[in-house]
N, C-alpha and C positions, 0 to 999 in steps of 0.2 A: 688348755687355753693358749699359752705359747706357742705348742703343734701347729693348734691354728693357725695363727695368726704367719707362724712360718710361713707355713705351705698358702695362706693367702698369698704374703708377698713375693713369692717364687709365682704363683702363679701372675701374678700383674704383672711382675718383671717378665716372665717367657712371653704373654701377650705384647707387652712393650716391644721383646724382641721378635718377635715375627710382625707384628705391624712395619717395626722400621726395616723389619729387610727383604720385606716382598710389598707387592703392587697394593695391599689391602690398603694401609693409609689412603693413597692417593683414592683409592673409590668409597671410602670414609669421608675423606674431605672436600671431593667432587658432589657426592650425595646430598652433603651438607649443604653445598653452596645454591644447589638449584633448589634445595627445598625451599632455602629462605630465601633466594628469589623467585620462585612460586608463590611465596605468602606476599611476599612485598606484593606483586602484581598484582593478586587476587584481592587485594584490599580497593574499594571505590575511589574513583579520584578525589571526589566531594570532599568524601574524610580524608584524605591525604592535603587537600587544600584549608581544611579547618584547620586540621593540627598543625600546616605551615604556619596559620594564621595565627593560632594561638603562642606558636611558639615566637613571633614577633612579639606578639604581646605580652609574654614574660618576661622581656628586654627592659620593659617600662621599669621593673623594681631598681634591677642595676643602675638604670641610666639613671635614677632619682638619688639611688645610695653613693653613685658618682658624684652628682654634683653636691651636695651635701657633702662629703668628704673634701672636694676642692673648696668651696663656699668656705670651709671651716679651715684649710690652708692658707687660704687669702687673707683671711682675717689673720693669723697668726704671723704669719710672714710679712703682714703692715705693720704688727705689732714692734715685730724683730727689726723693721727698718726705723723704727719711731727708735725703741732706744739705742739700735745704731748711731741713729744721727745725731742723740743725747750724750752718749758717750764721746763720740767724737768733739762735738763741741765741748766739753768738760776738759778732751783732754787738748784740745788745743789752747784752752786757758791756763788747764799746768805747764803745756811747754812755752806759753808766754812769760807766764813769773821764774820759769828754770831759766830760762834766756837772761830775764833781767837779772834775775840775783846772780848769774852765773859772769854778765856783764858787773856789776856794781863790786863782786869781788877783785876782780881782774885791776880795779884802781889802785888798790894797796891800801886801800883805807882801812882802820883797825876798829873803827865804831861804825854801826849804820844804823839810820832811822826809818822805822815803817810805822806806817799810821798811829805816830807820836810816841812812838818807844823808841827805846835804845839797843840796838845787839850789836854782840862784839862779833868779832871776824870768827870768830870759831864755831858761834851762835851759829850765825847766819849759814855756815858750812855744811855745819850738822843739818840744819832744814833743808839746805839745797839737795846733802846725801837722802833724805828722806824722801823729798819729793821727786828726786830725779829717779828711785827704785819703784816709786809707786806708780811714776809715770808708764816707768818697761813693761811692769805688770798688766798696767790697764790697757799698756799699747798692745801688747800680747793677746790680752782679751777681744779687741777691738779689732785686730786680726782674725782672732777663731768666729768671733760672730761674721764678720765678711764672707768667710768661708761659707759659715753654716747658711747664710741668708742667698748665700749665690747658689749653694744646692739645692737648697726649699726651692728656691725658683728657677730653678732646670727642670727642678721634679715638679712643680704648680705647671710650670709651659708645658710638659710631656704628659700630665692628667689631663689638661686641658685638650690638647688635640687629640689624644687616646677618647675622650668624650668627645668631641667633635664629631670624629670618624664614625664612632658609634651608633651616634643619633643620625648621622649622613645615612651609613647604612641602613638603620631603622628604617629612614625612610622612603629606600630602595626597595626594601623587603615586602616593606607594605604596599608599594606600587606592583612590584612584582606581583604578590599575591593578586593584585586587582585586575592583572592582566591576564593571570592563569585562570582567575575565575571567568573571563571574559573569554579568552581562549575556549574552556570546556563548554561554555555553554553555545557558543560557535558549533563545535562538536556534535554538542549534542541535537542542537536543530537539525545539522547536517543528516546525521543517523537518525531524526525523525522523521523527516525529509524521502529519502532515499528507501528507509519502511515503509512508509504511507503507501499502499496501493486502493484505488477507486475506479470504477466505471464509470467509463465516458463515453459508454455507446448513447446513452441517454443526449447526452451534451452535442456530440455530434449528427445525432437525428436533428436535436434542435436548431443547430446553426446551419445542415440542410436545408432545414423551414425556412427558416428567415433569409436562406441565398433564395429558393424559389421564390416567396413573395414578395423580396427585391425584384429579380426577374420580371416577374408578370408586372409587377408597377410601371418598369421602366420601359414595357412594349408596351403597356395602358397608354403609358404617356405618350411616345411617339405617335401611335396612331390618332392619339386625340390632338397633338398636334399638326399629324400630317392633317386631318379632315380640314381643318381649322385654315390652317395654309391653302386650303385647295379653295374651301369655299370664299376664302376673303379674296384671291386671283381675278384682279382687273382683266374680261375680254380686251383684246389687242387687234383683232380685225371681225369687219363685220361677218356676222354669221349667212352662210349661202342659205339661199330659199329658190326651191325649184316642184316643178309640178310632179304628182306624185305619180302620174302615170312612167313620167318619166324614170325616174328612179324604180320604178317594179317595172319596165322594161331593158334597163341597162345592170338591174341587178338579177334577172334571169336570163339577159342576154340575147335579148328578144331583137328583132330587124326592126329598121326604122324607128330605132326608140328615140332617136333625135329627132323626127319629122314628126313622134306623134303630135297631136295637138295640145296645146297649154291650155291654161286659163285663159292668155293673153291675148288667145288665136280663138276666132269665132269660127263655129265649124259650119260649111256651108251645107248644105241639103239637098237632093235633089228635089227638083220640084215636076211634079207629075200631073199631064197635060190627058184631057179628058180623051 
């Protein structure tokens, strides 16, 4: 079982080394890349635009567990500035009374009265050492909360616009998507478009038709208007009237067709004497 397992690993190892010291890698790892850019391409856009889509939409959990996270920093960090400013005022009333007792010693007086008691100068010392230790302490305190409530709130401002940004982009992403889905089907009318083939020898017999019996309407109409025009034409000079012999002698050209006689002219006779 060892054997094996030797001569496996010698064998992986010599594979290892002839990959790294000849060209095979590289057409290992060429192969590699066009196949899964082959699959990438071969996938529908449709579905590459759902799974854009959807993958906006599992933004929504984060962006809800964000704010919820902040929502509950805010709250705590109001918290932290409420006893802040509790603390602070507390200890501004210890360094008030350290002030005074620290003033009331300074007189040299050996008794002192506070709220109807009596204490001696050494009384009164001992309480100042007390209260003056508890004040450093609390001041200290009152220090590290300062601290701690300006980092929460470095860190509340930096959550805050880190969700900002995120929901901005959300709703980039989702216009984005709206537009690619607008995009592809642009696309795709275009490619239904440009497949579509029909006959239109049909279509242009017919719009032949309808030029010719344009056509023919619009000579109808002329000539039914030329008639129209001709016969409404006011005569402008009177009409000649002449005798008809005349006219069939000067229209075959005949002698004398001026001399012959008219209507107008009696024709004489001779008259025959017995």
């Amino acid at each position: 079982m060892i054997k094996k397992l030797v001569l496996l690993s010698l064998g992986i190892l010599g594979v290892g080394v002839i990959v790294a010291n000849t060209n095979l890698g590289s057409y290992v790892s060429t192969t590699y890349r066009r196949a899964a850019g082959t699959v990438q391409e071969s996938v529908p856009l449709e579905f590459q635009i759902d799974r854009a889509r959807n993958m906006v939409r599992d933004l929504e959990p984060e962006i809800r567990r964000s704010m919820h996270v902040i929502a509950k920093e805010e709250v705590e960090v109001a918290e932290l500035e409420r006893r802040l400013e509790q603390a602070e005022a507390n200890a501004e009333k210890d360094k008030s009374e350290i002030m005074r007792l620290q003033s009331d010693l300074k007189t040299g007086d050996r008794v002192f009265h506070y709220a109807g008691h009596a204490y001696s100068k050494e009384q009164v010392k001992e309480d100042l050492a007390r209260r003056f230790n508890r004040y450093k302490s609390v001041d200290g305190t009152i220090e590290s909360m300062r601290q701690m409530r300006d980092a929460r709130q470095r860190n509340l401002d930096a959550a805050r616009e880190k969700l900002t940004a995120m929901m901005s982009a959300q709703r980039q992403l989702q216009v984005d998507v709206e537009n690619l889905e607008a995009k592809l089907k642009l696309v795709q009318v275009a490619e239904a478009s440009s497949d579509f083939q029909f006959d239109d020898s049909q279509l242009a017999r017919a719009k032949q038709l309808m030029t010719d019996i344009r056509t023919r309407l619009d000579v109808a109409a002329k000539l039914a208007n030329a008639d129209t025009n001709f016969q409404q034409e006011i005569p402008l000079d009177q009409a000649e009237s002449g005798d008809v012999t005349e006219q069939v002698a000067e229209y075959f050209g005949l002698e004398g067709a001026k001399d012959a006689p008219t209507a107008e002219t009696p024709v004489q006779t001779a008259s025959y004497s017995d």
